[in-house]
N, C-alpha and C positions, 0 to 999 in steps of 0.2 A: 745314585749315579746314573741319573736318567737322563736324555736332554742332549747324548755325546754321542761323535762319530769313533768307533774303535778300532784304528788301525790293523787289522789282524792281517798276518801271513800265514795263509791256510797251508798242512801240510797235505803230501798225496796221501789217498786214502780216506779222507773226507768228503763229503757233498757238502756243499753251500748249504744245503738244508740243515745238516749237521749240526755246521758251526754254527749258527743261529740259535739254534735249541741250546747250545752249551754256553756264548755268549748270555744269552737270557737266565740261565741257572747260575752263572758266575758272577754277575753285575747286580742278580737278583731287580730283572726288571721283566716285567709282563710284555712290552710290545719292541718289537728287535726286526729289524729286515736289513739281508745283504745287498749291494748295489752291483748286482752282474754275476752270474752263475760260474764256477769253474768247476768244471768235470774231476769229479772223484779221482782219477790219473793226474791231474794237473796240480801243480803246485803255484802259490805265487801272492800276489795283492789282494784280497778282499775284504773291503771296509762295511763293516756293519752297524746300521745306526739303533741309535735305542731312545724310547719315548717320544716325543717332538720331533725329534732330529731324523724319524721314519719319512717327515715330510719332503725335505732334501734331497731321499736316497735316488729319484729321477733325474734330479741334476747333476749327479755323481755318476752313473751309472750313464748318461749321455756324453759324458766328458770322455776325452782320446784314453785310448790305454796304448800302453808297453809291451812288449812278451822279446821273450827271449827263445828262439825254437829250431831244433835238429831237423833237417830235412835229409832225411836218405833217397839216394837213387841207387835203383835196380830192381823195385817191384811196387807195387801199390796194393790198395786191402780194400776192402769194403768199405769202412768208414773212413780212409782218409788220415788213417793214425796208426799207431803200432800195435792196437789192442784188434784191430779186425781183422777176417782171411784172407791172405795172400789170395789177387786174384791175376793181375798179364805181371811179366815179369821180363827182364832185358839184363842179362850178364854186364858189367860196366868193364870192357877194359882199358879206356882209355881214360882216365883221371882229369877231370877238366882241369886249368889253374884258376890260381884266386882272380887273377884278372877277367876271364870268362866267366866268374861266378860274379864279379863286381857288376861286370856289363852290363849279366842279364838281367841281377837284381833295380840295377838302374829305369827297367825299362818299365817295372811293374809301380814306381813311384806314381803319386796324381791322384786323381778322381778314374773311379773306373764303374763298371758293374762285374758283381759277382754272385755266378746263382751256389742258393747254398746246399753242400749235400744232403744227402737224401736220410744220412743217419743225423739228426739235427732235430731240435724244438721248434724248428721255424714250423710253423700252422699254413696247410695249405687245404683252404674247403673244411674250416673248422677242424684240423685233423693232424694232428703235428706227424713230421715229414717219417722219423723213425719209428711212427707205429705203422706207415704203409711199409719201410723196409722193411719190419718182422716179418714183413705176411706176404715179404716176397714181391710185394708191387712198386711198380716205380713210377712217379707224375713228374707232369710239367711242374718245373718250381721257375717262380719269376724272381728275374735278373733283380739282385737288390743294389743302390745304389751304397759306392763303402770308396774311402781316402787315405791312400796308403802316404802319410805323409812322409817316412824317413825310410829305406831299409838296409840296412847293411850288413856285410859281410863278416864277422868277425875271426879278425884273423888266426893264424895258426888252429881252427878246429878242422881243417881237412884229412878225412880219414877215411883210407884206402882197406876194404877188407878182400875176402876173397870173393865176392861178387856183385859187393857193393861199395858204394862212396856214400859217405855223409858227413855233413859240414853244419855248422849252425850263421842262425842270422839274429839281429835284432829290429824289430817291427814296432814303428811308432802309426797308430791308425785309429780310424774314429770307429764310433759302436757299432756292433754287430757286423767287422768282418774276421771272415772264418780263415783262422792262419793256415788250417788242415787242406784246405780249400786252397789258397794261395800256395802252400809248399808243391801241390799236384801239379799245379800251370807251372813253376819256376820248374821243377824238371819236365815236363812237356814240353820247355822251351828250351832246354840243352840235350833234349833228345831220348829223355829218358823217363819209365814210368816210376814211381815214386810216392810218397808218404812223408807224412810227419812221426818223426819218430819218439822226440820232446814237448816239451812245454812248460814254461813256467813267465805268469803274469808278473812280471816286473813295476810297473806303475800303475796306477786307475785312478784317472783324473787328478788332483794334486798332489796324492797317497806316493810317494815311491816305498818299493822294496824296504830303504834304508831307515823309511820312519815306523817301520810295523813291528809288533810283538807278536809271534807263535804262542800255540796256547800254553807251552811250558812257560813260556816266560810272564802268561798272565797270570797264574796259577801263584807263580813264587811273589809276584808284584803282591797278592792279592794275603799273601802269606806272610809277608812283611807288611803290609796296613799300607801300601801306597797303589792300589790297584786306582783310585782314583785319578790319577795322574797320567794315565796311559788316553784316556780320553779327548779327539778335538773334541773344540765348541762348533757351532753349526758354523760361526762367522768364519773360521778357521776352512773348517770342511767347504765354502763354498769361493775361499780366495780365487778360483778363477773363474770367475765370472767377473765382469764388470760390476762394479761398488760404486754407488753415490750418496756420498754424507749428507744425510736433510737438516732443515730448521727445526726448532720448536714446533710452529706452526704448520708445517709441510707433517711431522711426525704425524700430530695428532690426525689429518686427512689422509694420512697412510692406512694407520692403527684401524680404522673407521672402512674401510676399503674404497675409499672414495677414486675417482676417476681423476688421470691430472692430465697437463701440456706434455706435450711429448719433451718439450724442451727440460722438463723439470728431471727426464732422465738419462740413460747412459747413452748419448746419440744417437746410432741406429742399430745398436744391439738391443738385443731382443732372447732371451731373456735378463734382466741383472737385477741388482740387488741393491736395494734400500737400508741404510745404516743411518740409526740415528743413538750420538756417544759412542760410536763403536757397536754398537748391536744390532743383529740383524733384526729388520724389522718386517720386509714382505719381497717375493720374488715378484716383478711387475715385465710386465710384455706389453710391445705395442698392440694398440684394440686391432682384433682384425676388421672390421667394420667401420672404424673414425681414426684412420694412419694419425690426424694430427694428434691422441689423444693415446695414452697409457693406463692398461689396469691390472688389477692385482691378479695374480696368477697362484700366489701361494703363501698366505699367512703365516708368518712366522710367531710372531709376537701378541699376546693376548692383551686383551683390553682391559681397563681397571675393571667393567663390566663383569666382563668374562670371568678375571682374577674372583673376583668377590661372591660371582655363583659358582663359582669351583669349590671355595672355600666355606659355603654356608651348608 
């Protein structure tokens, strides 16, 4: 059962590291990586590929994701989420409405930058950003560039407690922006200090929520003799990207990693995908050196070559 992308919805209480190790004792495969980290608190989408299909997990893990996430107003923490110390804090007693909360979230749509917090893996000076938090230090971290493409409001979760408000939103955006990050500016911006209080990844990349199994229920798949079935195929796992069906003869200069016409691929996307019968065959990018000309970026598909010294 090697060669598949695994749907999984990680529960909280897990690391990404976790699931991987238990993915790999369950499928009974040796090489297994997840495509984008979610924090032990968080619950939601994480797809884990296995054997071949580890090639991929860059394409999947650059694709937009989803979250679904609580923002409280009336105090903020260290890290930016419910797990850090309270640090400035502002009594709420005026209740924004949904309409103010539409507004604002309308304004944080688009292309933006945003720098990321300080409790975070972003590496700044070889030195990821939460090992200077422990020790008390604080650095310049550079503005990253992130596309908040949808965010919305969802309705009737407005809740009014005795010192605070919190409401949730749903966030459609591309890699690496920090929702803990964005929830702090959305109340900044209605006047209040704030945190993420929730989380959970809803989509990543063509994965939704509604196509994934938890580990109970790969455990029971796996217990009735149909665990194979919970598996995409890479072709599957990489439907959004752009797809170009080749010839016979186009295949075999794929296969080979040969250099083609620009024309021979997906217009001026960059990266996509070569299908030959339906199978993927190589991820290919324009060169960056000869724009008129495309090359192979990432082997999918083994050569009879290759096939025959695997097997001798």
């Amino acid at each position: 059962m090697e060669n598949m992308v695994i749907p999984l919805y990680k529960n909280r209480g897990l690391t990404s590291h976790d699931c991987v190790n238990r993915i790999r004792r369950l499928y009974g495969v040796k090489k297994a990586g997840h495509t984008g980290t979610l924090d032990p608190e968080v619950e939601g989408v994480l797809p884990v590929c296995t054997g071949r299909a580890t090639k991929i997990a860059d394409y999947m893990s650059d694709a937009d994701k989803q979250y679904e996430a609580e923002i409280t107003l009336g105090y903020a923490t260290t890290t930016e989420d419910a797990d850090g110390a309270k640090t400035e804090s502002r009594l709420v007693t005026t209740v924004p409405s949904a309409k103010q909360l539409m507004d604002t979230l309308q304004t944080f749509e688009g292309k933006q930058k945003q720098i990321p917090p300080m409790y975070s893996a972003v590496k700044v000076n070889g030195k990821k950003l939460y090992e200077y938090a422990r020790e008390g230090e604080t650095v310049d971290r550079p503005a990253r560039d992130i596309d908040v493409h949808e965010l919305q409001y969802l309705e009737d979760t407005l809740t009014a407690g005795p010192e605070t408000v919190s409401f949730s939103v749903r966030v459609t955006c591309s890699k690496g922006t920090f929702i803990r990050t964005l929830a702090v500016d959305i109340g900044r911006t209605l006047g209040f200090p704030a945190h993420m209080s929730d989380l959970k990844r809803t989509r990543s990349g063509p994965v939704d929520a509604g196509d994934c199994y938890t580990f109970e229920k790969l455990e029971a798949k796996k217990a009735n003799g149909t665990l194979h079935e919970t598996g995409w195929s890479i072709e599957t796992a990489l439907r959004h990207l752009p797809c170009v069906e080749v010839t016979d003869e186009t295949a075999d200069k794929i296969r080979n990693g040969g250099l083609l016409p620009k024309e021979k691929g997906a217009a001026e996307s960059s990266p996509f995908l070569f299908l030959h019968e339906n199978r993927a065959l190589a991820v290919y990018q324009i060169h960056p050196k000869k724009p008129e000309l495309i090359k192979p970026k990432t082997m999918l598909q083994l050569t009879a070559q290759q096939s025959d010294s695997g097997n001798s």
